[in-house]
C-alpha positions as CSV (number, residue, x, y, z in Angstrom):
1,X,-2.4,-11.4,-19.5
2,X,-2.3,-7.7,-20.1
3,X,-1.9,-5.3,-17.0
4,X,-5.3,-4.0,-17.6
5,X,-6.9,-7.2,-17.6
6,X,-5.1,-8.0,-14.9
7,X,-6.0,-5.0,-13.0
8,X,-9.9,-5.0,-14.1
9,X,-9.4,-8.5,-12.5
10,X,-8.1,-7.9,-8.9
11,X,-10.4,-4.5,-8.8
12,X,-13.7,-6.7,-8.9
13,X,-11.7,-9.1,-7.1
14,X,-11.6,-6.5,-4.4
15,X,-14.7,-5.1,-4.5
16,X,-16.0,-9.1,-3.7
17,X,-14.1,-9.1,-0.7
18,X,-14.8,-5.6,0.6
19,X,-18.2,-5.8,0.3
20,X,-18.9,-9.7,2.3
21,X,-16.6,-8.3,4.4
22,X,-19.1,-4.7,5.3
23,X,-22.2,-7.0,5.0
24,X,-21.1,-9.2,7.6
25,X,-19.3,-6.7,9.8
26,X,-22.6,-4.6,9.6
27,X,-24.9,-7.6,10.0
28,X,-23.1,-8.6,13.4
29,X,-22.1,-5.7,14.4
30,X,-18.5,-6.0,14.4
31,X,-16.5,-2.7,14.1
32,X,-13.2,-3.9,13.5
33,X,-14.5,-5.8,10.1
34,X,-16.3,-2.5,9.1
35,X,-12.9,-0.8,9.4
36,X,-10.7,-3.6,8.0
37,X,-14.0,-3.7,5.1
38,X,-13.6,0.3,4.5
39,X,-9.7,0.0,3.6
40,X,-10.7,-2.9,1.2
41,X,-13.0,-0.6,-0.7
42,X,-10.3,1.5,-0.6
43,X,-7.6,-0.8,-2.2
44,X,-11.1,-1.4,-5.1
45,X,-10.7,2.8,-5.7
46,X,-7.3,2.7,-5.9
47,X,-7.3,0.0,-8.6
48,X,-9.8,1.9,-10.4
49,X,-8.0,5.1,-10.2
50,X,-4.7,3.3,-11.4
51,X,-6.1,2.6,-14.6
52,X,-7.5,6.4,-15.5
53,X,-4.4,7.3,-14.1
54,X,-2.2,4.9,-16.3
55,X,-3.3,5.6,-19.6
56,X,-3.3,9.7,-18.8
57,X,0.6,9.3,-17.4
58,X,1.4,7.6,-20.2
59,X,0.8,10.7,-23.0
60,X,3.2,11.8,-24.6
61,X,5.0,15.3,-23.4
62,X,3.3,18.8,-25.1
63,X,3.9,22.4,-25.2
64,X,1.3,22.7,-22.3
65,X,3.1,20.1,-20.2
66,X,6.6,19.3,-21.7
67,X,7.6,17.1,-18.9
68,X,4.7,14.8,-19.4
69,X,2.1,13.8,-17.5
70,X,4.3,11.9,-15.0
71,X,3.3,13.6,-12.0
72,X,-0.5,12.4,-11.9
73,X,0.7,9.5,-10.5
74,X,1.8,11.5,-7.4
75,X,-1.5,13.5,-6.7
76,X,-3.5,10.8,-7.4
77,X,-1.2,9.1,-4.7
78,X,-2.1,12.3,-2.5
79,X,-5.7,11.8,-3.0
80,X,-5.6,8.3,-1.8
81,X,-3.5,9.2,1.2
82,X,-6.1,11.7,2.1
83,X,-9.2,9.9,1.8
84,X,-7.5,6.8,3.6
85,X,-6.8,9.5,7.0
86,X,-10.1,10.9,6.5
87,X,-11.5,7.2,6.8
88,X,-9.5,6.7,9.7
89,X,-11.1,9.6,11.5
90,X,-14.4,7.8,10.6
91,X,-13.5,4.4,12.2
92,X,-11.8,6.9,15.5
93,X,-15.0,8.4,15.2
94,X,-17.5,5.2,15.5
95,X,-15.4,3.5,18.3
96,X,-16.9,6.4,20.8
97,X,-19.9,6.6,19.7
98,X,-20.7,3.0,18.9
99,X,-22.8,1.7,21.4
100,X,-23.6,-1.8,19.9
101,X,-22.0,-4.9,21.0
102,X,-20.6,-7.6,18.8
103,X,-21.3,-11.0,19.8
104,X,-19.0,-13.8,17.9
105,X,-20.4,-15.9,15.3
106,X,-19.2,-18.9,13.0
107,X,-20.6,-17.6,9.9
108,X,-18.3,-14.4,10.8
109,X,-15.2,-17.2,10.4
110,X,-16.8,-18.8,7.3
111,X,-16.8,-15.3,5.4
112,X,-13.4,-14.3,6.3
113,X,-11.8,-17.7,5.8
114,X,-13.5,-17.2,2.4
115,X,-12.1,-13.3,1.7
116,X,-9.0,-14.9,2.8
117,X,-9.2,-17.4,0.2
118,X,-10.0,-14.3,-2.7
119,X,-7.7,-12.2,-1.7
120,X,-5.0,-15.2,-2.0
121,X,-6.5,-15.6,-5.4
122,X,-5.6,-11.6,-6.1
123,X,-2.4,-11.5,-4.8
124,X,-1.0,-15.4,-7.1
125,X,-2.4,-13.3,-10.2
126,X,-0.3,-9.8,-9.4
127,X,2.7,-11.6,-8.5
128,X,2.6,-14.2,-11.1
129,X,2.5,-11.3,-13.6
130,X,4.8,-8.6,-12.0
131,X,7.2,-11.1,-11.9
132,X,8.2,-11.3,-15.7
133,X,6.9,-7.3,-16.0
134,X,8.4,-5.6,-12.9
135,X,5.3,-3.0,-13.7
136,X,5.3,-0.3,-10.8
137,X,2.0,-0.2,-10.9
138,X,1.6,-3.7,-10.8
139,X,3.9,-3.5,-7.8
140,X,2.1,-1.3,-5.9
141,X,-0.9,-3.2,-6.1
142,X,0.6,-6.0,-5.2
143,X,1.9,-4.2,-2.2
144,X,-1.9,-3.2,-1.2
145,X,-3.0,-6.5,-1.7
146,X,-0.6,-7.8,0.6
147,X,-1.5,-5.5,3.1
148,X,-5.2,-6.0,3.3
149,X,-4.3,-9.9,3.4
150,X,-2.3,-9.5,6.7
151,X,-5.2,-6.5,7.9
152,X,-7.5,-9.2,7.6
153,X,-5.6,-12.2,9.0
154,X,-5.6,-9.9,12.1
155,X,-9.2,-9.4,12.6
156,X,-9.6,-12.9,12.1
157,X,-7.2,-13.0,15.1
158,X,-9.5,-10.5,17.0
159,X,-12.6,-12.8,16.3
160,X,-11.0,-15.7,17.4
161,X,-9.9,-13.9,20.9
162,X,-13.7,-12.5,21.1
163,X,-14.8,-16.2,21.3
164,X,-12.9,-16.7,24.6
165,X,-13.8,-13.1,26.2
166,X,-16.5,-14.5,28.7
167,X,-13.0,-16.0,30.2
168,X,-11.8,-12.0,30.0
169,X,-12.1,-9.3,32.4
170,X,-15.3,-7.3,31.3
171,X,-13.1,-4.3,30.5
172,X,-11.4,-5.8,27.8
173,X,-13.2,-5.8,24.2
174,X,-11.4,-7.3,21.9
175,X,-13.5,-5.5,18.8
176,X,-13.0,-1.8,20.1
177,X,-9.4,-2.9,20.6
178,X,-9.1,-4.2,17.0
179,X,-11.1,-1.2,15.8
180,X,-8.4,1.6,17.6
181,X,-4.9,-0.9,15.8
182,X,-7.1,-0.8,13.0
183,X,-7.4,3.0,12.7
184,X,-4.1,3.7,13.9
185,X,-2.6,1.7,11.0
186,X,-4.8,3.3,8.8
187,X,-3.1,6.5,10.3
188,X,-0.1,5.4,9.4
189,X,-0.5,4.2,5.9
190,X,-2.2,7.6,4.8
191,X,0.5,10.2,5.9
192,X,3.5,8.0,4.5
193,X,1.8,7.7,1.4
194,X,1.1,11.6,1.6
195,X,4.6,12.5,2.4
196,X,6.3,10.2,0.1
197,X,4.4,11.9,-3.0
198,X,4.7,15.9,-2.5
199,X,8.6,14.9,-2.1
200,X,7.7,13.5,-5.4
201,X,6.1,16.6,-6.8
202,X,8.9,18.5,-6.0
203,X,11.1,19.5,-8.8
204,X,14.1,21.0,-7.1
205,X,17.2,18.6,-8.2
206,X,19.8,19.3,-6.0
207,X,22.1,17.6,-9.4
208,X,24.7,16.8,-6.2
209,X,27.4,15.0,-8.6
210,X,29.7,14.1,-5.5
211,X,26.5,12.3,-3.4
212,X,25.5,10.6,-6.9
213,X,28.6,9.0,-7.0
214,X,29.0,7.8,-3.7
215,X,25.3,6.1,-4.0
216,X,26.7,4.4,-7.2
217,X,29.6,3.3,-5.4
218,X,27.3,2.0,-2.7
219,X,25.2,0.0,-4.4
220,X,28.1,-2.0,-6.4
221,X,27.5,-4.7,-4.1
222,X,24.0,-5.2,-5.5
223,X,24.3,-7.2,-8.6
224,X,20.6,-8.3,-9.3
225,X,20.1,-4.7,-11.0
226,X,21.7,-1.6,-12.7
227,X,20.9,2.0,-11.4
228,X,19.7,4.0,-15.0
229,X,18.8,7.2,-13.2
230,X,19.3,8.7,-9.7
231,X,17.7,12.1,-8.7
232,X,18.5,13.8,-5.2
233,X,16.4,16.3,-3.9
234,X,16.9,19.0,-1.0
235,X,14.8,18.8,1.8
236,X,16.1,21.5,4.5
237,X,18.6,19.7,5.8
238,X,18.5,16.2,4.3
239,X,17.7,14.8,1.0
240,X,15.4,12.8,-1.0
241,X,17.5,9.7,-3.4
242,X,14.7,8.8,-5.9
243,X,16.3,6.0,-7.8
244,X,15.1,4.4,-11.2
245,X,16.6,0.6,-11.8
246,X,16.5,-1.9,-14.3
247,X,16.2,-5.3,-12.8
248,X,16.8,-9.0,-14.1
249,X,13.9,-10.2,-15.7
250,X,14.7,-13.7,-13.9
251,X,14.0,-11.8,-10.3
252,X,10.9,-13.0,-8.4
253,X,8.4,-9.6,-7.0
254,X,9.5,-11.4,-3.2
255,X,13.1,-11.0,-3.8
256,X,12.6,-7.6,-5.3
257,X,10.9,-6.4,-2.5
258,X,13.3,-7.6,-0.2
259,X,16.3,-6.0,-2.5
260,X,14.2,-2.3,-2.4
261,X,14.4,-3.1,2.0
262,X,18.1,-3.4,1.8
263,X,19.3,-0.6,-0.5
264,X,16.6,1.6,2.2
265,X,18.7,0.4,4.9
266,X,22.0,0.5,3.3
267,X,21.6,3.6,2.4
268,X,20.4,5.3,4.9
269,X,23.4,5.1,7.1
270,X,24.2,7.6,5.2
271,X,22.7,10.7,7.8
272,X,22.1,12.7,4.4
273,X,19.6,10.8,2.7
274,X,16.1,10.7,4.5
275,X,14.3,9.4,1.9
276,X,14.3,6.7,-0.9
277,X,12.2,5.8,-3.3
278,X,13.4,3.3,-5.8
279,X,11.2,2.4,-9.1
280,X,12.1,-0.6,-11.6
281,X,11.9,0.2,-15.4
């Protein structure tokens, strides 16, 4: 399956699932669902974006722009982080001045058992592909899909707690608490992905020889992949490591991801590096 296809694939895949999820959450009222909904449409743009933003990063380099087209994949990044904040100010916004209250209801389970069951179906397809590609793009999706599979195991978890809040204190709404973890993830999400690509815009390579080497001699250990470029960038007082690695074809997306964690956390004992962002080729 071509990553295209693939993509095309999971983007109506996501759309499905973003859109039972609204209806419902609309339908009964439940503001946690309409937030977890509005990130899903979200992951649907993204995937949509990706593929505009593929085939223009992938022209060749120019006298207008002899670098290539690379760095569209950072503000396109930028405008995702954006729009994802401004949506969390949205969902801040409705939990004051939403006056409705949602009342639990089976058919609520039913459809997220079901998005459950679709977003599994996304997530087997990525990762069944990725693994024998190692396609960053691919990656990242994956990465998003993953993410709105555990958002939405947790309002599942907030529906089954609203089922038992006659047994609560009156106080306590389980749907405005949702809605608030909800928005503060959301937060969250937006300004790293913000931050993480204007470091990438930046073109100011420190070219520090001496801290190159020590990386390479750090990462020795790590035999599952070769480093084929590093680039360090000054940030005041720390720096960013952007790494580029080849990895063994044989390597499974789980164990990659859990590779990328440790070389982030090996490397950052290092009080110099701030940043790392590592890419497989």
């Amino acid at each position: 399956m071509k990553e295209k296809k693939l993509i095309i694939i999971t983007a109506i895949l996501n759309f499905i699932s973003a859109s039972l999820k609204i209806m419902l959450g609309i339908f009964f009222s439940f503001s946690t669902l309409i937030a977890d909904s509005i990130q899903s449409f979200l992951d649907f743009i993204t995937d949509v974006v990706s593929l505009l933003v593929n085939k223009i990063g992938k022209r060749r380099a120019n006298k207008t722009y002899p670098f290539g087209y690379g760095q569209v994949y950072y503000l396109s990044n930028i405008f995702t982080g954006i729009l994802l904040f401004l949506i969390g100010l949205f969902i801040v916004y409705g939990i004051f001045t939403s006056k409705s209250e949602f009342e639990p209801n089976i058919l609520i389970l039913i459809g997220l058992l079901v998005v459950l069951l679709i977003k599994g179906i996304a997530i087997y397809l990525i990762k069944k592909y990725v693994n024998s590609t190692k396609s960053e793009l691919l990656i990242e999706s994956y990465k998003e899909s993953k993410t709105d599979f555990i958002s939405t195991c947790v309002v599942l978890l907030v529906l089954i707690l609203s089922f038992f809040e006659k047994y609560i204190p009156s106080f306590i709404n389980f749907d405005k608490i949702g809605s608030i973890c909800m928005a503060l993830y959301i937060f969250y999400v937006s300004v790293k992905i913000i931050i993480s690509n204007i470091r990438g815009i930046l073109t100011n390579d420190e070219g520090n020889e001496e801290l190159k080497e020590v990386i390479k001699k750090e990462l020795e250990e790590f035999k599952e992949f070769k480093i084929t470029n590093i680039r360090i960038i000054k940030m005041s007082f720390y720096y960013s490591v952007f790494l580029q690695i080849d990895v063994n074809n044989s390597i499974r997306i789980r164990d990659f991801l859990r590779i990328e964690k440790k070389i982030k956390r090996h490397l950052k004992t290092n009080k110099l590096i701030k940043y790392i962002d590592i890419e497989p080729i």
